[in-house]
C-alpha positions in Angstrom: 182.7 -72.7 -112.3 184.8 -69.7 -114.2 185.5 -66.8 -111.8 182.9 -64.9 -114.2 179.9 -67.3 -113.8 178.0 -66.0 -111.3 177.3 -68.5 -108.7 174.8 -71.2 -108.8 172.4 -69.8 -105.8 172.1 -66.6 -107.6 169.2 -68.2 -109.9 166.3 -68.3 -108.3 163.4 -69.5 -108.8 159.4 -69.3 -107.9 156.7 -71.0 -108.2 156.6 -72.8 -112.1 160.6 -72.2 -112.5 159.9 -68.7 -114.0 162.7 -66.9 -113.2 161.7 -63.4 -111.0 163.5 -60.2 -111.6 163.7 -57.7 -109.0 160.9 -55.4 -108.1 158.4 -55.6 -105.1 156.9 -58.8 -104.4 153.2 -59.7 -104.5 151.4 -58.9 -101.5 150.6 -63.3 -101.0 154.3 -63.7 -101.5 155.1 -61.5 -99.1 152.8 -63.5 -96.5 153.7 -66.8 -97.0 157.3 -65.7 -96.7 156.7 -64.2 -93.4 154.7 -67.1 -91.8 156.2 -70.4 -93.6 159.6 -70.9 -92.5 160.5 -74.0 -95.4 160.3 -71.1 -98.1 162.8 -71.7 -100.5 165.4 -68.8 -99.7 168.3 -70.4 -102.4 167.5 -72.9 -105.3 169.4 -74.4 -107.8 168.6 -77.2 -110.0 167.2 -80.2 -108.4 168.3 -78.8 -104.6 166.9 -76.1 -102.1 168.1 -74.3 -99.3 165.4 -73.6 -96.6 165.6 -71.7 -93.2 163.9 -74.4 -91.0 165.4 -76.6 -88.4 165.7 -80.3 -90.3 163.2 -81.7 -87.7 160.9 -79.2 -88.9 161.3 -80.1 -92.4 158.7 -82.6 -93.9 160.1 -85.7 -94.9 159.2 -84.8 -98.6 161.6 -82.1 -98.6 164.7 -84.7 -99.2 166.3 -82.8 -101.6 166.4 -79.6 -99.2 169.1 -78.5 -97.7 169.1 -76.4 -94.6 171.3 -73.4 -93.9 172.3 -74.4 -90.7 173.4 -77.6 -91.8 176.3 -76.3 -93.9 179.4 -75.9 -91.7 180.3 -72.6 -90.6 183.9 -73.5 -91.5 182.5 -74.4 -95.1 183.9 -71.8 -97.8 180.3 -72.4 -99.6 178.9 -70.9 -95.9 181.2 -67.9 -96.4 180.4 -67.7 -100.5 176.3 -67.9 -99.5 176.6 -64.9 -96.6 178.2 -62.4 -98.5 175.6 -63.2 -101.5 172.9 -63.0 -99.1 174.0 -59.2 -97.6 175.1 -58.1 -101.2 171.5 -58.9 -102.0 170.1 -57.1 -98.8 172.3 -54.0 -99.4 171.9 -54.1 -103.0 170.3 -50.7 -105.0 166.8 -52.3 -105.5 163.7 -51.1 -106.9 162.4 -51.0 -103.5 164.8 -48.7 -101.6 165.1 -46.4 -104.7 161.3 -46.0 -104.4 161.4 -45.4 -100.6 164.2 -42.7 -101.0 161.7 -40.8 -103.8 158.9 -41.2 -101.4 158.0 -37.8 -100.2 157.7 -37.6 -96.2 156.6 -33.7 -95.9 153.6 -32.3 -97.2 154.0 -31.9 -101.2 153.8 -27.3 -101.8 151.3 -26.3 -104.7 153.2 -24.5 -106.6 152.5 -20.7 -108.1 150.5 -21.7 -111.1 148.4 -24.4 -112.6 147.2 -24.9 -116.3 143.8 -25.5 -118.4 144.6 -28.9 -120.3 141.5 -28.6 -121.9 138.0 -26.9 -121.9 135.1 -29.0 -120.7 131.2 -28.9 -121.4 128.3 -28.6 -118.9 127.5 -32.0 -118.6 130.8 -32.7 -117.1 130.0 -30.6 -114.2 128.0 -33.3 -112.4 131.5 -35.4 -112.6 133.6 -32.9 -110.8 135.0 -35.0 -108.3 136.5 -37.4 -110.9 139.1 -35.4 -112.6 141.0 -38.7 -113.5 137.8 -40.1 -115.1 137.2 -37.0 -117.2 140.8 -37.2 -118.4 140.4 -40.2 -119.6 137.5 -40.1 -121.1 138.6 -37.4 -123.1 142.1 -38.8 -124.5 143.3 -42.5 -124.9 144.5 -44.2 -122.3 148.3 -43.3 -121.9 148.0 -39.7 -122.9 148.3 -37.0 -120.6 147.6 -34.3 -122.9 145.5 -33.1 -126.1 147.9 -32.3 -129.2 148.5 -34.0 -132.4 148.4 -38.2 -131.6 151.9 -38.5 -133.1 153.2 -36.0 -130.8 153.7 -38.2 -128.1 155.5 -37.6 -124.7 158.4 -40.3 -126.1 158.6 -37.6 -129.1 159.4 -34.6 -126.5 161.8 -36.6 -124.1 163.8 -37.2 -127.5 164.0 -33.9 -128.4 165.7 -32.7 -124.6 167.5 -35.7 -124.9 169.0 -35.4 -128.6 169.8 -31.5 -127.8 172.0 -32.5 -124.1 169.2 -30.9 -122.4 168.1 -33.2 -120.4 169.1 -36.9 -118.9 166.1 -39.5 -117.8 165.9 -42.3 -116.2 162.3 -44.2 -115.6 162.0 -47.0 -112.6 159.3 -50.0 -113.1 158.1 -52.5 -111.1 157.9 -56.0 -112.9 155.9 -54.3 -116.0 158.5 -52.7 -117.3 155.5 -50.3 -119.9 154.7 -48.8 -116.6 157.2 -46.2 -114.8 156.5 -45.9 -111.2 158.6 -42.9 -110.6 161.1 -40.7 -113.3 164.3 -38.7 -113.1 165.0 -35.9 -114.6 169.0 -33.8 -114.8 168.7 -31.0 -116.7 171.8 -29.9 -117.9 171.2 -27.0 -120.0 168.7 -24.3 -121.1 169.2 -23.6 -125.2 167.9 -20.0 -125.7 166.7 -18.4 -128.8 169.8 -16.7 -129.9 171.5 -20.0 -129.1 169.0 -21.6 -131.6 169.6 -20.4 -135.1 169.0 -17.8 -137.5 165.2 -18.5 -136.5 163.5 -20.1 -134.1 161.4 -21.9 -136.5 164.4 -23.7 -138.0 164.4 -27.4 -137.6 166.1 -30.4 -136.3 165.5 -33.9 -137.1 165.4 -36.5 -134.4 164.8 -40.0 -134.3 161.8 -41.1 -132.1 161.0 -45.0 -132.0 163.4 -45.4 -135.6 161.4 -42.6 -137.3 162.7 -39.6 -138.4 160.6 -36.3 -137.1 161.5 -32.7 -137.2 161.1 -30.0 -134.4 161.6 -26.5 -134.0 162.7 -24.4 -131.3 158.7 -23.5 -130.2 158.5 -27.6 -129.9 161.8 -27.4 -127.8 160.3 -25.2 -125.1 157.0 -27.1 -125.0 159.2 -30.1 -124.5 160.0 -28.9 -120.9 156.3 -29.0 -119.9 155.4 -32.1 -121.8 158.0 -34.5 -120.7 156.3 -34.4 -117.2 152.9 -35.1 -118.5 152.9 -38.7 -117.4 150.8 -40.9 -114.9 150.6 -44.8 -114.3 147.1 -47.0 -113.4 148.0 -46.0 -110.0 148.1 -42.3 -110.4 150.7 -42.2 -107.8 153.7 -41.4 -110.6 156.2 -38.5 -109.2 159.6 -37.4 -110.3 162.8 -36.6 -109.1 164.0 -33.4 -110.5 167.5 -32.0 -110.7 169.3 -28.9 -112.4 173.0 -28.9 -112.8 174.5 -25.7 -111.3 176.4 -24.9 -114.5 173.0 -24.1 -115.5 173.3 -20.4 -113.1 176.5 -19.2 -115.0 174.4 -18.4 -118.2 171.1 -15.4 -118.4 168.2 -17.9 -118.6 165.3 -16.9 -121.2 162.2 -15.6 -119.3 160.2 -18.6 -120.7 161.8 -20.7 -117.9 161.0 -18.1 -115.4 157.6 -19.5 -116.5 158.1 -23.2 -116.2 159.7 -22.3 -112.6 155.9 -21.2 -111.7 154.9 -24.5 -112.4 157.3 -27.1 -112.2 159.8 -25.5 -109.8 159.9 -25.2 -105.8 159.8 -22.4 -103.7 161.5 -22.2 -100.1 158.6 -22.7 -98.5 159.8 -26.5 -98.8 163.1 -26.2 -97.6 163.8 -27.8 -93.9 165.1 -25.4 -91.6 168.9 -25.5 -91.8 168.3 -25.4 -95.3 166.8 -22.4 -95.3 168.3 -20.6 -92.6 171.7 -20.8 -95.1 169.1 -19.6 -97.6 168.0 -16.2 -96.1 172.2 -15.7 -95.6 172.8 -16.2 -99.3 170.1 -14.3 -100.2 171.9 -11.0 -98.5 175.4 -11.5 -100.2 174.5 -13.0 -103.5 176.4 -10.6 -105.5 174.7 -12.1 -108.5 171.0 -11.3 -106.8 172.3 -8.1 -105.7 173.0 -6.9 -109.0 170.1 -8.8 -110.5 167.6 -6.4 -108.5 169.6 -3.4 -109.4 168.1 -3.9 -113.0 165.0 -1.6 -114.5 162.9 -4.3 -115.0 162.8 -8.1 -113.0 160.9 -10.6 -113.9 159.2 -12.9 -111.7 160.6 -10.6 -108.7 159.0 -12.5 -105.9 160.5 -15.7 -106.0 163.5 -15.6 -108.9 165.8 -15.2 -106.4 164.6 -18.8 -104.7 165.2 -20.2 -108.3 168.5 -19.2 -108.3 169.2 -20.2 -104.8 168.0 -23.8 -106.3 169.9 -23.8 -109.5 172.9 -22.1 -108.0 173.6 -25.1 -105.5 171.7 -27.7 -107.7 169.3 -28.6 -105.0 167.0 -31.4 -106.4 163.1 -31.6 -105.4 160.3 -34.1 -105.9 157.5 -33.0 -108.1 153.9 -34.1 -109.1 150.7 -33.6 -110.9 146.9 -34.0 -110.6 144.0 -32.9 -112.5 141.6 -30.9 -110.9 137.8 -29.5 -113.0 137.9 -25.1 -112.5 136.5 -22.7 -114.2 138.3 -20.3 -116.6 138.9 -17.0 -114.3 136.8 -14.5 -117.3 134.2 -16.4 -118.8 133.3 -19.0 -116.3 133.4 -21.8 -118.5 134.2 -25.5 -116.9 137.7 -26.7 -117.8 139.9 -29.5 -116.0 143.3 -27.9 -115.0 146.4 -29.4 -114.0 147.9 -28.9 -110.9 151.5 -28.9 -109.9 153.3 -30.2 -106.7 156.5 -30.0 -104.8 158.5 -31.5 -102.1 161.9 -31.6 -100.3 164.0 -34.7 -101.3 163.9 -36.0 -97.8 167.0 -38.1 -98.1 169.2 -35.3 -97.8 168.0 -34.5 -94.3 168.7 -37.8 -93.2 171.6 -39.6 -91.7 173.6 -41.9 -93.4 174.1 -44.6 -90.9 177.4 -45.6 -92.4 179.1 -41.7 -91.7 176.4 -40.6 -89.1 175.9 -37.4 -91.5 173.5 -36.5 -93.4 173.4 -37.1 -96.8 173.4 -33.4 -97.3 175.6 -32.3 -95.2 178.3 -31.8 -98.2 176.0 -29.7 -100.0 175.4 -27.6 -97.0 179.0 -27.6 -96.5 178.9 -25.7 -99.8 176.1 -23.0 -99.5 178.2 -22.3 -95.9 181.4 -21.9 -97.8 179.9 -19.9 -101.0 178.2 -17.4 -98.5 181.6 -17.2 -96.6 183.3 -15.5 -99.7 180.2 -13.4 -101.1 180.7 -11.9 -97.4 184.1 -11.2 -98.3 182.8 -9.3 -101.2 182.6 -5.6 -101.1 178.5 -5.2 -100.7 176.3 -2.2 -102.2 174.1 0.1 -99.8 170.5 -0.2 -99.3 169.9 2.9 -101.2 171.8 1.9 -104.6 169.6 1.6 -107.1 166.6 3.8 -108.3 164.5 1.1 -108.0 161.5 1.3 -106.0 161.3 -2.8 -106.0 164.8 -3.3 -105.4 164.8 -1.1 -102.3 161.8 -3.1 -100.9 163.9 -6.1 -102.1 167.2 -5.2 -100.3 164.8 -4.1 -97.3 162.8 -7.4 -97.4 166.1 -9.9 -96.7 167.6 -7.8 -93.9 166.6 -9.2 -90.3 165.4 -6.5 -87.5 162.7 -4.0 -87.5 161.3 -3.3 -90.6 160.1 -0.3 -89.9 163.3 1.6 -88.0 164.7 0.5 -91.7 162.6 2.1 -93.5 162.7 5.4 -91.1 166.7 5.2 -91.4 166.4 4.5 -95.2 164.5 8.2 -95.8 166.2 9.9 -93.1 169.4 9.3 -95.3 167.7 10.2 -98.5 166.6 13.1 -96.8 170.1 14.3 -95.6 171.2 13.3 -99.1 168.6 15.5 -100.9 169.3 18.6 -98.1 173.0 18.1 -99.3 172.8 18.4 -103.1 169.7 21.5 -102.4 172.6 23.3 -100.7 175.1 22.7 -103.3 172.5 24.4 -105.9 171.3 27.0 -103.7 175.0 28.1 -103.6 175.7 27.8 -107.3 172.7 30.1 -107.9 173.9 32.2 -105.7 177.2 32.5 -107.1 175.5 33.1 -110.9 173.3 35.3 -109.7 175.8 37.8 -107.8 178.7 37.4 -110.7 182.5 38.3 -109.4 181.1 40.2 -106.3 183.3 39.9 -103.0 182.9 35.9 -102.1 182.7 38.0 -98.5 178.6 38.3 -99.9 178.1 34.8 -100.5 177.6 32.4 -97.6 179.3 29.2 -96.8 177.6 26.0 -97.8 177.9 23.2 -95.0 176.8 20.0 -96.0 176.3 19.0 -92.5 174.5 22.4 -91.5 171.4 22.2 -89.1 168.3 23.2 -90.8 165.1 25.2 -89.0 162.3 23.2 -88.9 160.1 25.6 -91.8 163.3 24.3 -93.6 162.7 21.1 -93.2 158.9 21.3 -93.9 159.9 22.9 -97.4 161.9 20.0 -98.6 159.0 17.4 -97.4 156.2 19.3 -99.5 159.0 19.1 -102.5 159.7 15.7 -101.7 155.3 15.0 -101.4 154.7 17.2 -104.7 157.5 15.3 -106.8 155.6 12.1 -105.5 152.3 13.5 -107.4 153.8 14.4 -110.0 155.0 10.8 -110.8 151.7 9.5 -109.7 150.2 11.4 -111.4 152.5 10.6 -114.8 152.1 7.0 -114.2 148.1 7.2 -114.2 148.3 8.9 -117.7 150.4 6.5 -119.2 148.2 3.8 -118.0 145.2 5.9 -119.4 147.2 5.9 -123.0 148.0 2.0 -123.0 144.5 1.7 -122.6 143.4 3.4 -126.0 
C-alpha cells in the first residue's frame, strides 16, 4: 500500500456493499447500532471488524475479526485508533449542523414583505402559509418573477461581481441544502456601477449566457435567501467582512438591514455590554449623527456595530397570510428571523475560551483607542435627533441630562444676547465717552424678569418653527 492510498478500513460498507458518504444516519441505523454490538464498525473486502467479545460472536461470523483481538503492540492497532478519533473529530455534516443550530429564541426582524397578493378563498387556509405557497408557485420556488429567473441566476450574479461567497450543506441528497452560508464581501453602489445603472453584465448561469443590470444586482441580495427545503427548517449563516464599514453604503442596504439584518436585541450580554461602550466613542457614529439627514436613525448605528467587527448571525424565513395595511386585501407575507451564532459564546474545550473571546478581544481594544480620541460635546450639532441620539447612549439620569443640556444652552444664549446688547449699544451711542457704555460680563448674574424674557424668546422662536414646519407640511400636501 503507497503512502497515498488511503488505508483499507477507510471503505466502508452497509448493507448491499453501497458505499455511504457522510451525513446523518437513518434513524433504524442509528438503533441497531446502539443495541447490536456485532455491527460491523470496519470492513474491507471479505473481513469485518466487530466490537463484540469472540464468545459473543455467532459462529457464522468466521470471517470477523474483533477489535480486541488485535494486539495492542500491533502497528495495525495504532493505524485503526488514530483512524477511528480522526473520524470522531472530523468536520462532519453533523457537527457543522449543530454549530448553525440556533439555541436562543430567533428576533423578528423590523420588516416583513408581501410575496404575493392572495384572493378570498384563501382566507379559510390561513393557518397553512406553506401550503398556499406552494400551491401558487412550483415546487422549488420561493418567489413569483419570471421562471428563468431563478434563485441559481441571482447567487451567480453576487458571485460573478465578488459580492458574495456561498457555501450550501446537504445531507445524503445532495439537491436539498439543509443549511447555507453566506460572506459578503462587498456592496457595489450605483456610481460604482457604470455610466447607468441599467447597463449590463453577462454571466453564465448553468452554461447559459444571461444578462443583468444593476436593478437585478440589488434584487439579488433579497433573492438569494429565498430558499426552503421539504422540511421547512432551512436557515443560514450570515457574515459581512468588516472591510465592508470603510466605504458609505447606498441607502438601499439600509433597507435590506430591516429585513435581513440583526439588531442588538440578540446580542448575549458581554456582547452587548462592549456594544453600548462603542456606541459612545465611535468617532465614525459620532460624526454620522452630526449629519442633516440619517437614515434609518434608530438602529443604523447597530448595523455598523455588526459590520464594523464582522459579527455573523443566523437568519430565517417563514410565510405568514396578512392583509395589506390600506386596502385590506389578503396577501401571504414573508417574515424574517434572526439569531446569535451561539458558538461564539461557548467554550472551546481545547483553550477553555470561548470561541469569541478574540473578537471580543477586538471590540475591547477598538473602543480603547476611540476613547483616546478627542470626543465632541453633547451640544454639537444643530440636530434635534442627534442631540436625543448623543443623550440616548449616555448612562445616568436622563432627565438631570436633559436639565444640564438646556441650562448650558441657556447660559450660551444669555452670553451671545449680551455680546449684541453691547454692540447696539455701542452703534447706537457713536464715539461717546466708553465711561457711558456698560461692561458686558459673560458670566454676569441676571434678575429673574431677565431670565423670564429670554425663556418667552426661547418659547416664541419654538412657535415660530412649529409653526413653519406645519406650513411646509401643508404645501407638500398640494
Amino acid at each position: 500500500m503507497s503512502g497515498n492510498d488511503p488505508p483499507p478500513w477507510s471503505h466502508i460498507r452497509g448493507r448491499g456493499g453501497r458505499s455511504r458518504g457522510r451525513g446523518r444516519s437513518s434513524s433504524s441505523q442509528s438503533t441497531r447500532s446502539s443495541y447490536d454490538s456485532s455491527f460491523p464498525i470496519i470492513q474491507h473486502e471479505n473481513k469485518t471488524l466487530i466490537k463484540s467479545k469472540v464468545g459473543e460472536a455467532s459462529s457464522s461470523a468466521s470471517s470477523s475479526i474483533n477489535l480486541k483481538d488485535i494486539p495492542k503492540d500491533s502497528s495495525l492497532y495504532e493505524q485503526i485508533q488514530a483512524y477511528l478519533q480522526t473520524k470522531e473529530q472530523s468536520y462532519t455534516y453533523a457537527s457543522l449542523a449543530k454549530e448553525t443550530e440556533p439555541a436562543s429564541i430567533p428576533e423578528e426582524t423590523a420588516k416583513k414583505e408581501i410575496i404575493f397578493l392572495l384572493e378570498n378563498s384563501d382566507i379559510q387556509r390561513s393557518n397553512e402559509p406553506w401550503n398556499i405557497l406552494q400551491r401558487y408557485l412550483t415546487k422549488g420556488l420561493y418567489f413569483p418573477g419570471e421562471a428563468y429567473k431563478s434563485r441559481t441566476y441571482y447567487e451567480s450574479i453576487l458571485s460573478y461581481t465578488g459580492s458574495a461567497e456561498f457555501q450550501h450543506f446537504s445531507d445524503f441528497d445532495k439537491s436539498v441544502y439543509n443549511f447555507s452560508k453566506i460572506t459578503i464581501k462587498q456592496i457595489i453602489s450605483a456610481d460604482d456601477w457604470g455610466i447607468s445603472t441599467l447597463q449590463e453584465r453577462q454571466v453564465s448561469v448553468n452554461g447559459v449566457n444571461m444578462n443583468f443590470t444593476y436593478w437585478n444586482y440589488i434584487q439579488a441580495f433579497h433573492k438569494v435567501f429565498y430558499y426552503n427545503n421539504s422540511k421547512l427548517k432551512h436557515t443560514w449563516f450570515i457574515k459581512i467582512f468588516a472591510k465592508v464599514f470603510a466605504k458609505n453604503l447606498p441607502n438601499w442596504f439600509l433597507n435590506w438591514w430591516s429585513m435581513h439584518g440583526p439588531t442588538v436585541k440578540i446580542l448575549p450580554d458581554n456582547f452587548l455590554i462592549l456594544y453600548k461602550e462603542w456606541a459612545k466613542v465611535s468617532p465614525f457614529i459620532t460624526n454620522l449623527f452630526l449629519q442633516d439627514h440619517v437614515s434609518c436613525i434608530e438602529k443604523i448605528d447597530q448595523m455598523y456595530f455588526f459590520i464594523e467587527f464582522s459579527i455573523s448571525w443566523i437568519h430565517k424565513w417563514t410565510p405568514e397570510v396578512g392583509y395589506t395595511p390600506i386596502e385590506n386585501i389578503p396577501c401571504l407575507y414573508r417574515k424574517y428571523f434572526t439569531n446569535f451564532w451561539d458558538k461564539l459564546n461557548r467554550k472551546d474545550p481545547a483553550t477553555g475560551q470561548l470561541y469569541g473571546q478574540e473578537l471580543l478581544d477586538q471590540v475591547t481594544s477598538t473602543i480603547k483607542i476611540y476613547q483616546d480620541f478627542p470626543q465632541k460635546d453633547i451640544s454639537a450639532g444643530s440636530s434635534m435627533k442627534n442631540i436625543a441620539r448623543r443623550i440616548s447612549i449616555q448612562d445616568g439620569n436622563k432627565e438631570e441630562m436633559i436639565n444640564n443640556y438646556l441650562a448650558e444652552i441657556k447660559k450660551n444664549l444669555l452670553t451671545n444676547i449680551a455680546v449684541f446688547d453691547k454692540s447696539d449699544t455701542s452703534m447706537r451711542s457713536g464715539q461717546s465717552d466708553t465711561a457711558d457704555g456698560q461692561s458686558v460680563d459673560q458670566n454676569m448674574e441676571l434678575s429673574e424678569g431677565q431670565l423670564q424674557k429670554v425663556e418667552d424668546f426661547l418659547a416664541s422662536m419654538k412657535e415660530k418653527d412649529s409653526t413653519i414646519k406645519k406650513n411646509l407640511k401643508g404645501k407638500d400636501k398640494i
